[in-house]
BALOBA-1460 file (C-alpha; in Angstrom, 3 decimals):
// residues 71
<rec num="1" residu="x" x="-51.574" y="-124.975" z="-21.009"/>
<rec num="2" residu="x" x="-53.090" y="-121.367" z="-22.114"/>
<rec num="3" residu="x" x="-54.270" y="-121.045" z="-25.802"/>
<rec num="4" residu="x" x="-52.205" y="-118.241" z="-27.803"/>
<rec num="5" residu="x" x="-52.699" y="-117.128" z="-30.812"/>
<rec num="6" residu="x" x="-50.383" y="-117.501" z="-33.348"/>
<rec num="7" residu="x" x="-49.581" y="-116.703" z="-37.162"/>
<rec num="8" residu="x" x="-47.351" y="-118.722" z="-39.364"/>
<rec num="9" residu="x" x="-45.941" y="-116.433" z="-42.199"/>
<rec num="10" residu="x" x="-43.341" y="-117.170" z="-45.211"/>
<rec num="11" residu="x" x="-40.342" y="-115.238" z="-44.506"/>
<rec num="12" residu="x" x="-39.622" y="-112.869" z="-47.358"/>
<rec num="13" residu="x" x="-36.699" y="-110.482" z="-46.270"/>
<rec num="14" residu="x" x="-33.867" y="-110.856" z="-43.908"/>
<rec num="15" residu="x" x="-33.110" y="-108.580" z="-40.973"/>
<rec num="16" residu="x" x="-31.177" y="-108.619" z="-37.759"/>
<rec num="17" residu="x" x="-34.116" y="-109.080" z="-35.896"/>
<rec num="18" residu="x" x="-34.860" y="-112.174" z="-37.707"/>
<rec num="19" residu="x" x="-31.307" y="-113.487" z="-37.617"/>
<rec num="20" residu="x" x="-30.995" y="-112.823" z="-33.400"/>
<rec num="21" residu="x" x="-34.182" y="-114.607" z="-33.184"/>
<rec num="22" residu="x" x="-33.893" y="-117.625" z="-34.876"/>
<rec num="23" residu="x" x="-30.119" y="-118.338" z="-33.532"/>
<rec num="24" residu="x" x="-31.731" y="-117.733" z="-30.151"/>
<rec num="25" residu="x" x="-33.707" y="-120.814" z="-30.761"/>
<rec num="26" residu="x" x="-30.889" y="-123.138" z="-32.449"/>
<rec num="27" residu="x" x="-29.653" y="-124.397" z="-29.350"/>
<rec num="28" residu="x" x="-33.138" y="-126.512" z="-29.014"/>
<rec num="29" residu="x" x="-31.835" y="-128.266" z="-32.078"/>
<rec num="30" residu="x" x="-28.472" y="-128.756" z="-30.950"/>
<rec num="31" residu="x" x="-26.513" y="-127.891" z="-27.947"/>
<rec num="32" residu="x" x="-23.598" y="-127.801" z="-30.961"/>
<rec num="33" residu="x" x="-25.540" y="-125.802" z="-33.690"/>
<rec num="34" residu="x" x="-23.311" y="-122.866" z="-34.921"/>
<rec num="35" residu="x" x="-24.969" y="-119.104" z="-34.926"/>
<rec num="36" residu="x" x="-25.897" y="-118.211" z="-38.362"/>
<rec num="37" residu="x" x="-24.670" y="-115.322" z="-39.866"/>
<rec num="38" residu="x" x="-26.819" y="-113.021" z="-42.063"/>
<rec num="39" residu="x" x="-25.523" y="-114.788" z="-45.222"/>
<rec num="40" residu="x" x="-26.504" y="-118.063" z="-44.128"/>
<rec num="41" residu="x" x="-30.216" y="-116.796" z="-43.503"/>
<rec num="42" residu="x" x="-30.360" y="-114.898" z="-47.072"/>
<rec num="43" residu="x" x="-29.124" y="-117.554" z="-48.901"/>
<rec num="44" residu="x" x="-32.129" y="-119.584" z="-47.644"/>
<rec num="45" residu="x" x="-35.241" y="-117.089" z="-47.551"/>
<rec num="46" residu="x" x="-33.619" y="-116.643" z="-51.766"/>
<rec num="47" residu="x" x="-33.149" y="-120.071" z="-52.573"/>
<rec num="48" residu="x" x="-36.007" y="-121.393" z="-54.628"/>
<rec num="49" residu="x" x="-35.720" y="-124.716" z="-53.167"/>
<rec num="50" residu="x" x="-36.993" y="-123.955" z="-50.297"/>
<rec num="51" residu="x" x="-39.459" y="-121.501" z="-47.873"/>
<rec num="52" residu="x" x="-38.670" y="-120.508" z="-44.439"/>
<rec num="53" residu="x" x="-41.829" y="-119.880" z="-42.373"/>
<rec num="54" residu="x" x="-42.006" y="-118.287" z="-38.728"/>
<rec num="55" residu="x" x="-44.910" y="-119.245" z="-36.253"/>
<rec num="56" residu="x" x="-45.116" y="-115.544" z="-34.158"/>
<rec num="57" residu="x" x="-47.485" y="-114.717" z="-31.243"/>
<rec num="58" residu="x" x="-50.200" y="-112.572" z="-32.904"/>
<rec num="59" residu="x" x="-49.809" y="-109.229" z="-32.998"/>
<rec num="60" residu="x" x="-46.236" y="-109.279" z="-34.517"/>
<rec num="61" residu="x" x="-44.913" y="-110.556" z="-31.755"/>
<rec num="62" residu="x" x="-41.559" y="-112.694" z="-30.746"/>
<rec num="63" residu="x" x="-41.019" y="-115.458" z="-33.195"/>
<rec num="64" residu="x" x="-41.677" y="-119.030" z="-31.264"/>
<rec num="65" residu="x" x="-40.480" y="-121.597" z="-34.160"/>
<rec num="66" residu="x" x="-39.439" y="-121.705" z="-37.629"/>
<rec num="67" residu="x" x="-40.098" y="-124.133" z="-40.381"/>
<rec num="68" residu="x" x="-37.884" y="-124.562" z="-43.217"/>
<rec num="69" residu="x" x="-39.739" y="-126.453" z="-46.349"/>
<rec num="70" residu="x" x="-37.678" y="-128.351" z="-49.308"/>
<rec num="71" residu="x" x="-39.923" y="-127.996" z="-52.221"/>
């Protein structure tokens, strides 16, 4: 196992990028999870209910797991 650094941010705007990235890791949820689309992922990063977070490798990079919190 190496150590990486990582950062764990609140996601506070939508963006393709973001979208590709976390549908590219749905299907270690589900082998049956549907894609978002870019309305799915804005309603949640707006809802107050609730904050998405990323954990990224430092230095901006690709985006390893999300977090979605239910306040």
């Amino acid at each position: 196992m190496t150590n990486q650094s990582v950062i764990v941010e609140v996601v506070q705007e939508t963006d393709p990028m973001l979208l590709r990235s976390l549908n590219d890791l749905l299907p270690q949820l589900s082998k049956n999870a549907q894609a978002m689309t870019m309305e799915d992922l804005k309603q949640i990063v707006d809802s107050e209910c609730s904050d998405l977070l990323v954990v990224r490798a430092a230095g901006g990079g690709s985006i390893l797991g999300a977090f979605l919190n239910i306040r």
